[in-house]
mmCIF file of the N, C-alpha and C atoms, coordinates in Angstrom:
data_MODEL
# 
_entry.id   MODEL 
# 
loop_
_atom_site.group_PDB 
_atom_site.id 
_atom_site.type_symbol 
_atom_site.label_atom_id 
_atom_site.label_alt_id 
_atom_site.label_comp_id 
_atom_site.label_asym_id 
_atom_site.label_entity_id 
_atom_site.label_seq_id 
_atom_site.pdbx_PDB_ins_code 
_atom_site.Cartn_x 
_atom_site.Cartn_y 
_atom_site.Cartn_z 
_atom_site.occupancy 
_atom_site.B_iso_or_equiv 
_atom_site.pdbx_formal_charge 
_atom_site.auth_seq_id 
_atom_site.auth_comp_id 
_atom_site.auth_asym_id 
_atom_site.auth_atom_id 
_atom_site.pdbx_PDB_model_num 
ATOM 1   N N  . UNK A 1 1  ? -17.014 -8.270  10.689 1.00 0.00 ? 1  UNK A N  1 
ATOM 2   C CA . UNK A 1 1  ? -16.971 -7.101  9.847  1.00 0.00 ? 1  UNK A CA 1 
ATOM 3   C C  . UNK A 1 1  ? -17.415 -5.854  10.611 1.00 0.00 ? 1  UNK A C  1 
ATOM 4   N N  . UNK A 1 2  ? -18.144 -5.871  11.133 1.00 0.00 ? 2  UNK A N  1 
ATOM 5   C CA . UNK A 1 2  ? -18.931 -4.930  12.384 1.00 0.00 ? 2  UNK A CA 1 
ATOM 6   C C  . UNK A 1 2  ? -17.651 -4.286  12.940 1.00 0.00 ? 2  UNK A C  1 
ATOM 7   N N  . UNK A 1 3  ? -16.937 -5.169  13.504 1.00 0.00 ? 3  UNK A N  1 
ATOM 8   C CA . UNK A 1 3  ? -15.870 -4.988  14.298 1.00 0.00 ? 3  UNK A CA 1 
ATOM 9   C C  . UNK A 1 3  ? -14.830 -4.466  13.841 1.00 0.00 ? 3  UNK A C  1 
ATOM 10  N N  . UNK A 1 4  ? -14.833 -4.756  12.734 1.00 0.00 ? 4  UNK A N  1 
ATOM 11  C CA . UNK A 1 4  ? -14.021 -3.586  11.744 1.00 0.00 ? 4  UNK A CA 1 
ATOM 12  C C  . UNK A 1 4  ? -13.716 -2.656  11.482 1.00 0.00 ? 4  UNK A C  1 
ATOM 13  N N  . UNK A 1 5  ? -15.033 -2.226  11.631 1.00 0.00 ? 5  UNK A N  1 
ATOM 14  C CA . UNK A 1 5  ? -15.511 -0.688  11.177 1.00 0.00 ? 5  UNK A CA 1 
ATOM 15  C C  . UNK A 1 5  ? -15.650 0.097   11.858 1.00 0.00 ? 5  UNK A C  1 
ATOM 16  N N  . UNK A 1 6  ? -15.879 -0.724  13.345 1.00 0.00 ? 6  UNK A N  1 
ATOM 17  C CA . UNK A 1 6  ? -15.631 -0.135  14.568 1.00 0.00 ? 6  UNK A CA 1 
ATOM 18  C C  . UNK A 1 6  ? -14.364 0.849   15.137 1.00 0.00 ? 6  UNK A C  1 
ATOM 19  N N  . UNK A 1 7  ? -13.768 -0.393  14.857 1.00 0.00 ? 7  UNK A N  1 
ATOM 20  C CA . UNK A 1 7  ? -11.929 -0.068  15.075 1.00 0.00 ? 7  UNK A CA 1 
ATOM 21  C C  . UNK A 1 7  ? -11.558 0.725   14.004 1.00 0.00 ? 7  UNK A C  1 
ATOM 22  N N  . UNK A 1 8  ? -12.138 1.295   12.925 1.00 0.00 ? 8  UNK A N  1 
ATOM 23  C CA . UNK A 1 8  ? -11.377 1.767   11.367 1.00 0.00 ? 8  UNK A CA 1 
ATOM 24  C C  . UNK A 1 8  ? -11.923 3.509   12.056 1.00 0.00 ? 8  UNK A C  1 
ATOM 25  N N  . UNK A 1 9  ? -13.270 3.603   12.586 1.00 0.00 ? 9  UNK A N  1 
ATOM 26  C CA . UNK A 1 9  ? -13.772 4.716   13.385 1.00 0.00 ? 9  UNK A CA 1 
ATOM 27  C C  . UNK A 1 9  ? -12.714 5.006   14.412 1.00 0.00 ? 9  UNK A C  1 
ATOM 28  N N  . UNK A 1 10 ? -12.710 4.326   15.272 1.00 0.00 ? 10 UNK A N  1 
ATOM 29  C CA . UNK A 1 10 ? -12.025 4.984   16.283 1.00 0.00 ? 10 UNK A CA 1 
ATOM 30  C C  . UNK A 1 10 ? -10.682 5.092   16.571 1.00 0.00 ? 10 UNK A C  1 
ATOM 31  N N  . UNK A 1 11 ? -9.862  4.641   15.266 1.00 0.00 ? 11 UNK A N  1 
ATOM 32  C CA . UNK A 1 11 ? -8.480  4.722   15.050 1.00 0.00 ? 11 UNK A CA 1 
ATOM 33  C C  . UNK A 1 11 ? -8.144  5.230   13.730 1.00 0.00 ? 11 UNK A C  1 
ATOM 34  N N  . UNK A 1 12 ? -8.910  6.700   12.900 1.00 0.00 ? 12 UNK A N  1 
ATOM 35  C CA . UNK A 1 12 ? -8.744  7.202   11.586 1.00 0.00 ? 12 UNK A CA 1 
ATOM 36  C C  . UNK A 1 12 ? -7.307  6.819   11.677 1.00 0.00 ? 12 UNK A C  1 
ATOM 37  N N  . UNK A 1 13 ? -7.353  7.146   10.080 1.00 0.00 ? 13 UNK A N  1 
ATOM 38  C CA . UNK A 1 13 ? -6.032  7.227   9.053  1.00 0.00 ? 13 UNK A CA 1 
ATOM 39  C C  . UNK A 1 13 ? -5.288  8.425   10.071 1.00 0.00 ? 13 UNK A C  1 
ATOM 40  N N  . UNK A 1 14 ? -4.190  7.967   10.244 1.00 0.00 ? 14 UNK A N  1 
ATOM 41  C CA . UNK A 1 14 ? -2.938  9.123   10.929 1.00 0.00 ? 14 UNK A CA 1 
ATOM 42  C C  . UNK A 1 14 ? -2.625  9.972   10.071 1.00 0.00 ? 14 UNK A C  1 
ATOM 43  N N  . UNK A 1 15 ? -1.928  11.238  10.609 1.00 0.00 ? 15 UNK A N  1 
ATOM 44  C CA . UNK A 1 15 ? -1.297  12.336  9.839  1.00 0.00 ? 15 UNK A CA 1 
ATOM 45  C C  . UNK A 1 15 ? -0.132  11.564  9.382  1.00 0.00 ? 15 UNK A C  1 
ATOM 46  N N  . UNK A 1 16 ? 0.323   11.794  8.304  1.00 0.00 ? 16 UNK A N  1 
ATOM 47  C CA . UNK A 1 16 ? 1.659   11.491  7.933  1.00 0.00 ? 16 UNK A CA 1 
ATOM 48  C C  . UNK A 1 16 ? 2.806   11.551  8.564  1.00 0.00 ? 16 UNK A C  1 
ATOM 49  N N  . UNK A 1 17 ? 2.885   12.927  9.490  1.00 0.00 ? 17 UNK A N  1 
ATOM 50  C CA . UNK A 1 17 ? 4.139   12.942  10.319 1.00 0.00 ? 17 UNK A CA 1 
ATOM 51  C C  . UNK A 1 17 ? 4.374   12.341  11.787 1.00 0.00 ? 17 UNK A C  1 
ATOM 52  N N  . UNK A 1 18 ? 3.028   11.887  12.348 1.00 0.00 ? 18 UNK A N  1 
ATOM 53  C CA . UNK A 1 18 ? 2.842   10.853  12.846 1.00 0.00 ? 18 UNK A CA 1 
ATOM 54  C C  . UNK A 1 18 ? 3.755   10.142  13.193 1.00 0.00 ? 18 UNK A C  1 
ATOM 55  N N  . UNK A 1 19 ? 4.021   9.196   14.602 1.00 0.00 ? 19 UNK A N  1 
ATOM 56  C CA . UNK A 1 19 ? 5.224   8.368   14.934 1.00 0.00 ? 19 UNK A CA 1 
ATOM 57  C C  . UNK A 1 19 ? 4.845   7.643   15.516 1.00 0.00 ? 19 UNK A C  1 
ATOM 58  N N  . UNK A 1 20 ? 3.230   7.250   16.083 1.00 0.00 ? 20 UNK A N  1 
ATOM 59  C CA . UNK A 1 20 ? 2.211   6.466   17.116 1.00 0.00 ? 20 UNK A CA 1 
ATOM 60  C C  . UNK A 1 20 ? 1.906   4.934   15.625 1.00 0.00 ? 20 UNK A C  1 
ATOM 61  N N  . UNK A 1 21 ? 2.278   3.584   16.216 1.00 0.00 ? 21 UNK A N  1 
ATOM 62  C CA . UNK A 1 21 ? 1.389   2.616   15.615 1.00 0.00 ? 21 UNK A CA 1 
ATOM 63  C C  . UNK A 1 21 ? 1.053   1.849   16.577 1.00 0.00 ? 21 UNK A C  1 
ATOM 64  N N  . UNK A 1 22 ? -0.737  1.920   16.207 1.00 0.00 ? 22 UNK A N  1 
ATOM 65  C CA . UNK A 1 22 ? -1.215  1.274   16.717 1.00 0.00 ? 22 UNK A CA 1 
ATOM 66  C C  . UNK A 1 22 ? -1.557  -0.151  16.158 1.00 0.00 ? 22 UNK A C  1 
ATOM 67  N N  . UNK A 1 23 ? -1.172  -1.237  16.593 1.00 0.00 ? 23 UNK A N  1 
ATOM 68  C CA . UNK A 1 23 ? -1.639  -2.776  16.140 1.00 0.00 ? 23 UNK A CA 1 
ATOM 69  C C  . UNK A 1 23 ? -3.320  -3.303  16.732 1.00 0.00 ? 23 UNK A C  1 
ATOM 70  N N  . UNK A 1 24 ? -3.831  -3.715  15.681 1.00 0.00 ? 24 UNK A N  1 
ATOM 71  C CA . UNK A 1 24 ? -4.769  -5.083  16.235 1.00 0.00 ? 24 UNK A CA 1 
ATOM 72  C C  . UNK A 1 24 ? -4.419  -6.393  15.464 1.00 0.00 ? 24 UNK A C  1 
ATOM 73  N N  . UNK A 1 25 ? -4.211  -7.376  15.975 1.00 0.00 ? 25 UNK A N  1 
ATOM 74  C CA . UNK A 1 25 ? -3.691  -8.430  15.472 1.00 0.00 ? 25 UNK A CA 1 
ATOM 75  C C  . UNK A 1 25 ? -4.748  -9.434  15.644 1.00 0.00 ? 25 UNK A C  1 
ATOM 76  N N  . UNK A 1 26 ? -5.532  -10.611 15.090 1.00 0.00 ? 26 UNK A N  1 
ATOM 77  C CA . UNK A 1 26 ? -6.353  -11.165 15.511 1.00 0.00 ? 26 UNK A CA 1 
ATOM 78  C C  . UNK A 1 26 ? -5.444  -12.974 15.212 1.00 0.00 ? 26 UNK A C  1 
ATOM 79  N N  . UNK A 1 27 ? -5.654  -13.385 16.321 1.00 0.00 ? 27 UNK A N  1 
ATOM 80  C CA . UNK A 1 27 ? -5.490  -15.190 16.209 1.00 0.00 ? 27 UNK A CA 1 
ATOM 81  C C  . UNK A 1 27 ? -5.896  -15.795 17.185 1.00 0.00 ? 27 UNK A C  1 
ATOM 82  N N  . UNK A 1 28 ? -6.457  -16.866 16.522 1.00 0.00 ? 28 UNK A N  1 
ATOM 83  C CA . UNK A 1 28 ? -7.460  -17.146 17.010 1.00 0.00 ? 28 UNK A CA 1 
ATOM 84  C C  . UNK A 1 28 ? -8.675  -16.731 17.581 1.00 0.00 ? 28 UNK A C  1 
ATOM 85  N N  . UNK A 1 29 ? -8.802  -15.968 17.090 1.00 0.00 ? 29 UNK A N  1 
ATOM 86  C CA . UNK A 1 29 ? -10.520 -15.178 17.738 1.00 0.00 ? 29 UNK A CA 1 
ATOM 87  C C  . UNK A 1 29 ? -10.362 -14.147 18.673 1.00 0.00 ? 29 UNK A C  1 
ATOM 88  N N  . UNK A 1 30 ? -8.723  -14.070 19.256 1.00 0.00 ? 30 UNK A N  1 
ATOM 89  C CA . UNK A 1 30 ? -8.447  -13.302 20.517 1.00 0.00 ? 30 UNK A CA 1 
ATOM 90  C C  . UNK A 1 30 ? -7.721  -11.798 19.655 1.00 0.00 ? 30 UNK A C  1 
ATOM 91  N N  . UNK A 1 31 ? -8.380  -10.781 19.933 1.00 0.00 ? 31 UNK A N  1 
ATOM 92  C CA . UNK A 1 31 ? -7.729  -9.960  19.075 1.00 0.00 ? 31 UNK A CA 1 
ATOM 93  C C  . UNK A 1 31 ? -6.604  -8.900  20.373 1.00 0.00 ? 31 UNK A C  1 
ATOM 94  N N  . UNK A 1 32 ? -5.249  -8.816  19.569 1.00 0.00 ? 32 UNK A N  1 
ATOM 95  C CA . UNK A 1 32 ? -4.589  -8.061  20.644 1.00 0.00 ? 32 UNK A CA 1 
ATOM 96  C C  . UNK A 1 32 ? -4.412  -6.756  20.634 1.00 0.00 ? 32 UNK A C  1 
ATOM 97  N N  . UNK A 1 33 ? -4.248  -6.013  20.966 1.00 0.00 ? 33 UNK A N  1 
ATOM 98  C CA . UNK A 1 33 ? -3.939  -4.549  21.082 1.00 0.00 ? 33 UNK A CA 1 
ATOM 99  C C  . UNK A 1 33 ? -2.429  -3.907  21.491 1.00 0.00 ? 33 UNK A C  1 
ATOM 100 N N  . UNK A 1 34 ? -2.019  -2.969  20.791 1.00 0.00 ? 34 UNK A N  1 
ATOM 101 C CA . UNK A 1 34 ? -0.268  -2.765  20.800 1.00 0.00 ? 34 UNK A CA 1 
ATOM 102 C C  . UNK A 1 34 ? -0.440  -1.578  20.626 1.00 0.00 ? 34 UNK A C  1 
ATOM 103 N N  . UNK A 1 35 ? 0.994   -0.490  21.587 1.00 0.00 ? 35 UNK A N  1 
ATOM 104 C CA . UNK A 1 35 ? 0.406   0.748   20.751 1.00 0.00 ? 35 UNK A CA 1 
ATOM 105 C C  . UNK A 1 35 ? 1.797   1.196   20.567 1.00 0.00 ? 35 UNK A C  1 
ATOM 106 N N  . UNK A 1 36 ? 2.410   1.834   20.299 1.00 0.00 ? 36 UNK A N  1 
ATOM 107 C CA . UNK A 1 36 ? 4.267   1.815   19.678 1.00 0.00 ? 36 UNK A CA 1 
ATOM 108 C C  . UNK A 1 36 ? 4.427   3.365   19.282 1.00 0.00 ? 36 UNK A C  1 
ATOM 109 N N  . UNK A 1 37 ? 5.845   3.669   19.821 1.00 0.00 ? 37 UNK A N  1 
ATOM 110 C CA . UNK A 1 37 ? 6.325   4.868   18.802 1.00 0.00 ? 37 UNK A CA 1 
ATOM 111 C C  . UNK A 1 37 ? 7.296   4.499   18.293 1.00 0.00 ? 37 UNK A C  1 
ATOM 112 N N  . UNK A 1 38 ? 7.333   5.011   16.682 1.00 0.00 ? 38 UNK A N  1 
ATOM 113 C CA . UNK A 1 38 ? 8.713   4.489   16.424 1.00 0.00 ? 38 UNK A CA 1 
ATOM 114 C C  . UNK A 1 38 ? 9.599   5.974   16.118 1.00 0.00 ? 38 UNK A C  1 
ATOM 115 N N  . UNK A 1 39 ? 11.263  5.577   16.072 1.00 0.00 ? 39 UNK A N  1 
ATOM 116 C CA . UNK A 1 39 ? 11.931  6.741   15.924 1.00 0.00 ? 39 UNK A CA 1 
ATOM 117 C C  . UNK A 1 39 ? 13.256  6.149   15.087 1.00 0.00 ? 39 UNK A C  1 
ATOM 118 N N  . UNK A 1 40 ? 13.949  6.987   13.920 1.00 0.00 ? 40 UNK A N  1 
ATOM 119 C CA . UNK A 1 40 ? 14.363  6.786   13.342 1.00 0.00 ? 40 UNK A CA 1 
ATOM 120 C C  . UNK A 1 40 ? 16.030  7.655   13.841 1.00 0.00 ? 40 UNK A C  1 
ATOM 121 N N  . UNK A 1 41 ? 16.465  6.475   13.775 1.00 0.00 ? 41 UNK A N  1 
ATOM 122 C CA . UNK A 1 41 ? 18.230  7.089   14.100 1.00 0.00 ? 41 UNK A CA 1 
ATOM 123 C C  . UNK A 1 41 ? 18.902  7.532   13.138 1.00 0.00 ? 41 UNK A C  1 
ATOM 124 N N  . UNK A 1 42 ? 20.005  7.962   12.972 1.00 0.00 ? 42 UNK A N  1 
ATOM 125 C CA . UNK A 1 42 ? 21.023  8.955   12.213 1.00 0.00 ? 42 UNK A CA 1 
ATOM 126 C C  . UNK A 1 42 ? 21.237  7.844   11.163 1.00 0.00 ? 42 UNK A C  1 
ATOM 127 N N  . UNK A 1 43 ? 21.293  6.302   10.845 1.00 0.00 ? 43 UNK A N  1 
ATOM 128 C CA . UNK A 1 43 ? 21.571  5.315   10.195 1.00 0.00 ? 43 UNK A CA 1 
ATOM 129 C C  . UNK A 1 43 ? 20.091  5.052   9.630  1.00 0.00 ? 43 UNK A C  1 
ATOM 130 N N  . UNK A 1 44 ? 19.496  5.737   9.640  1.00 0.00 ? 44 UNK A N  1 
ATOM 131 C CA . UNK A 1 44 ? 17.774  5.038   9.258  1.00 0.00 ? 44 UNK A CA 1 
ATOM 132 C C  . UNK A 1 44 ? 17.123  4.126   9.284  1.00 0.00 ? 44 UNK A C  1 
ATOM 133 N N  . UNK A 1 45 ? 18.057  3.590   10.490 1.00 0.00 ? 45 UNK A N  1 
ATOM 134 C CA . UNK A 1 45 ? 17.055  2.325   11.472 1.00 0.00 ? 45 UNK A CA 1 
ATOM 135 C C  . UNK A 1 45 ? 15.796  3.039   12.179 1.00 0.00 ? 45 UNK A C  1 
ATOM 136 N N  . UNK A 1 46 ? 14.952  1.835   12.152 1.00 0.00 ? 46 UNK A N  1 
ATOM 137 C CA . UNK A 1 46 ? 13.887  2.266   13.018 1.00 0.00 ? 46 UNK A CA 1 
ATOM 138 C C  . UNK A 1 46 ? 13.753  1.463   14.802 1.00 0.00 ? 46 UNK A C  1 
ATOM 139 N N  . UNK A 1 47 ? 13.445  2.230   15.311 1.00 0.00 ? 47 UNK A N  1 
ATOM 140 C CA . UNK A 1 47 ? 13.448  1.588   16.457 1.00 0.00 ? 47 UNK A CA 1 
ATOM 141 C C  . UNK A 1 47 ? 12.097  1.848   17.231 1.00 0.00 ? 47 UNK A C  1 
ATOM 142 N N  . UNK A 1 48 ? 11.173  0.737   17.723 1.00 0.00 ? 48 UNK A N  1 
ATOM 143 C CA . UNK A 1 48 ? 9.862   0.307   18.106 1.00 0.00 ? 48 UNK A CA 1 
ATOM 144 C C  . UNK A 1 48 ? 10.057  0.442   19.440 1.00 0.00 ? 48 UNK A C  1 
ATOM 145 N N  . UNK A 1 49 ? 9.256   1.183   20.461 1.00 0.00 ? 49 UNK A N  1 
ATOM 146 C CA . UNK A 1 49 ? 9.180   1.413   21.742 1.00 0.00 ? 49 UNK A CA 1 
ATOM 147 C C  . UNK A 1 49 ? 7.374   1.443   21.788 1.00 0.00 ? 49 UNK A C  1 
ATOM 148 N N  . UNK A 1 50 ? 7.369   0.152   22.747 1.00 0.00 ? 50 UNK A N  1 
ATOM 149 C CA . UNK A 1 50 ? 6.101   -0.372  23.093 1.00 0.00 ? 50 UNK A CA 1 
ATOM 150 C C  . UNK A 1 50 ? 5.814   0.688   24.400 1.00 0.00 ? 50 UNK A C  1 
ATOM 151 N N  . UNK A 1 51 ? 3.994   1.564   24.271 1.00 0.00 ? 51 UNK A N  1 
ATOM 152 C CA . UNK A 1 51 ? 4.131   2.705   25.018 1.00 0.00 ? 51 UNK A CA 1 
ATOM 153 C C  . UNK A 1 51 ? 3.014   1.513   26.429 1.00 0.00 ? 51 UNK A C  1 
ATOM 154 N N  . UNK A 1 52 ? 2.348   0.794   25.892 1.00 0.00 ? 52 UNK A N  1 
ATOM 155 C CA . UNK A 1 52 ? 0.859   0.489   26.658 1.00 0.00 ? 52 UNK A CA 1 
ATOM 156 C C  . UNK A 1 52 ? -0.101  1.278   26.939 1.00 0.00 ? 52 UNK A C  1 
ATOM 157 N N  . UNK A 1 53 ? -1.448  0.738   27.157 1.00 0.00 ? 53 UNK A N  1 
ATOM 158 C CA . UNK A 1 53 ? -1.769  -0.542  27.653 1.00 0.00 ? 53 UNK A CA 1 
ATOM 159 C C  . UNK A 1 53 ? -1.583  -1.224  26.752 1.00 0.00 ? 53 UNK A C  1 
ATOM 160 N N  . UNK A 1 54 ? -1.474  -2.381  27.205 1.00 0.00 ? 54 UNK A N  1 
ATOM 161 C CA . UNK A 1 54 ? -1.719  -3.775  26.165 1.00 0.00 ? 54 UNK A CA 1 
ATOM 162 C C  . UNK A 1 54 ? -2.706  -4.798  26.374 1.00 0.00 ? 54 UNK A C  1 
ATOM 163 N N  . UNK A 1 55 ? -3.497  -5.213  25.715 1.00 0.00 ? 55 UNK A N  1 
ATOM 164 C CA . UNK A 1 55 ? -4.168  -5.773  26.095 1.00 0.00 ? 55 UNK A CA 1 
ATOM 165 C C  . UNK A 1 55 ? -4.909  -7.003  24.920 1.00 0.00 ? 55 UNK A C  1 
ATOM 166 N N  . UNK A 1 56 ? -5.446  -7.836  25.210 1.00 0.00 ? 56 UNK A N  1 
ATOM 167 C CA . UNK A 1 56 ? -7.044  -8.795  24.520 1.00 0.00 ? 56 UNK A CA 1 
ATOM 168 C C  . UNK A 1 56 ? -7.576  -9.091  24.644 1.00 0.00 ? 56 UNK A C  1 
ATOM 169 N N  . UNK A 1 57 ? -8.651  -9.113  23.932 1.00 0.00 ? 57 UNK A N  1 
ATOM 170 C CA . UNK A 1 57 ? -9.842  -8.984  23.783 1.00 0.00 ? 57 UNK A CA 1 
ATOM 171 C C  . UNK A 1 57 ? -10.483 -10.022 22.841 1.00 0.00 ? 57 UNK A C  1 
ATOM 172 N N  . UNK A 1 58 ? -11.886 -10.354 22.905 1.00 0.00 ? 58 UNK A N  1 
ATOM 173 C CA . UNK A 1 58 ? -12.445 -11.698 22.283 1.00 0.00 ? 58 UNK A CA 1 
ATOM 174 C C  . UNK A 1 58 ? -13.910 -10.945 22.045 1.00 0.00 ? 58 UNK A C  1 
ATOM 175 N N  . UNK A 1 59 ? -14.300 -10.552 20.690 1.00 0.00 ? 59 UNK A N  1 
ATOM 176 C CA . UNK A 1 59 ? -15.653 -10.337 20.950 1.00 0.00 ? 59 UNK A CA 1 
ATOM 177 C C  . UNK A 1 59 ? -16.676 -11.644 20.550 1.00 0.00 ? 59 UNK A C  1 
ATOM 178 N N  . UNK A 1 60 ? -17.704 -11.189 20.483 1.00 0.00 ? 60 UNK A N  1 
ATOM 179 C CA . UNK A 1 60 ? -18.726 -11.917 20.964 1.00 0.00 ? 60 UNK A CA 1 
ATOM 180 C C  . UNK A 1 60 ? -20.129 -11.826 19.633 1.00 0.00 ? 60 UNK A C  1 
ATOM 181 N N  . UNK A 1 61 ? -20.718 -12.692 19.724 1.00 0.00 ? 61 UNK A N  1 
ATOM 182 C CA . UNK A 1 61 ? -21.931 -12.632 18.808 1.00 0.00 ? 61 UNK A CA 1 
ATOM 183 C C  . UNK A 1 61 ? -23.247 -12.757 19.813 1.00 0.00 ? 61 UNK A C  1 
# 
C-alpha cells in the first residue's frame, strides 16, 4: 500500500489532453514499468508507441 501512494505521488492524474500512458503492472511481486504515446488516426483507431525506459522492479519489506 505504501507503494501505492508512492507511485499515485509521483505520477498525478494527467491533463485530459494528454497522450503519455504510463503503466505499472504488478505479477508476481515483479512490478513493470511502460511508458506509451498514443495517437489517434483519421478512422479513430488508436495506435500505442512504446517511448522507454522500460523496466522492473521488486520492492522489498
Amino acid at each position: 500500500m505504501i507503494l501505492t501512494n508512492i507511485l499515485k505521488y509521483l505520477f498525478p492524474v494527467p491533463k485530459k489532453d494528454s497522450n503519455r500512458v504510463v503503466t505499472f503492472a504488478n505479477e508476481e511481486d515483479f512490478i513493470s514499468f511502460r511508458q506509451h504515446t498514443l495517437k489517434k488516426d483519421e478512422h479513430g483507431d488508436i495506435e500505442l508507441t512504446e517511448l522507454g525506459p522500460r523496466f522492473e522492479m521488486r520492492a522489498y519489506a
